[in-house]
C-alpha positions in Angstrom: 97.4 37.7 183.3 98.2 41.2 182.5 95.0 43.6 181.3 97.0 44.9 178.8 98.6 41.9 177.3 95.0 40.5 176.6 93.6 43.9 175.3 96.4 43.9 173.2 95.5 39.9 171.8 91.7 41.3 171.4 93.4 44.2 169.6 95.9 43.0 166.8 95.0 43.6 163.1 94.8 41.6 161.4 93.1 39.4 164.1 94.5 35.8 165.1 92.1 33.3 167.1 93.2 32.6 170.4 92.1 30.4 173.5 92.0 31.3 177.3 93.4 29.1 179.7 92.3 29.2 183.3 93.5 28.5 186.9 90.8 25.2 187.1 91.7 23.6 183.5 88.7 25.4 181.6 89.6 27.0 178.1 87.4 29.0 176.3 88.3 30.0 172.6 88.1 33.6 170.8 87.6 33.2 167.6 87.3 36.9 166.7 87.1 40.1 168.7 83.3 40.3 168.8 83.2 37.2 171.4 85.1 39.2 174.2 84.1 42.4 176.1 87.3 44.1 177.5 86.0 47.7 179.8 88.7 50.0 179.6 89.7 49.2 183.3 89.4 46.8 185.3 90.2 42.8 185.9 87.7 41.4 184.3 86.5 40.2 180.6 83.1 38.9 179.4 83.7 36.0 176.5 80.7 34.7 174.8 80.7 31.0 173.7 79.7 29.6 170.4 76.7 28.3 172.3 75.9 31.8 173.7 76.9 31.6 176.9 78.7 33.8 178.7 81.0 33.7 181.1 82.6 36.5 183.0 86.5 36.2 183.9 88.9 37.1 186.2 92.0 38.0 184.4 94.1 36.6 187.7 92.7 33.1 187.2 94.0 33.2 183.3 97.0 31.1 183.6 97.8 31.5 179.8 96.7 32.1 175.9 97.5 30.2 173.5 97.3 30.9 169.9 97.4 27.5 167.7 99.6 27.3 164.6 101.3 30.5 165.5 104.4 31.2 163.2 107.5 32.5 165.5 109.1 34.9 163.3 112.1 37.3 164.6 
């Protein structure tokens, strides 16, 4: 997955929950900006769980985001 395309998810105002899909079927949801760490360069992102673990990322293995009951408008 594209840096940019998640920096620009983490980003948005106003802010809409999203959940990262990975590679080996594992998803881990973002319910506001304060549970991901995105440096300025790199590959890789730190998300905190609601439990407080966290987990460090490879943005390569992110096979999607999803972002439930988005509304498609044009």
């Amino acid at each position: 997955m594209s840096p940019d395309f998640v920096r620009n998810s983490v980003n948005r105002r106003p802010f809409r929950p999203f959940i990262i899909h990975l590679a080996g079927g594992r998803s881990l949801p973002i319910r506001s900006p304060e549970f991901i760490i995105m440096p300025a360069e790199g590959r890789f992102v730190v998300v905190q769980s609601a439990s407080g673990s966290a987990h460090v990322v490879d943005l390569l293995l992110v096979t999607d985001l999803e972002f439930p009951n988005a509304q498609i408008t044009d």
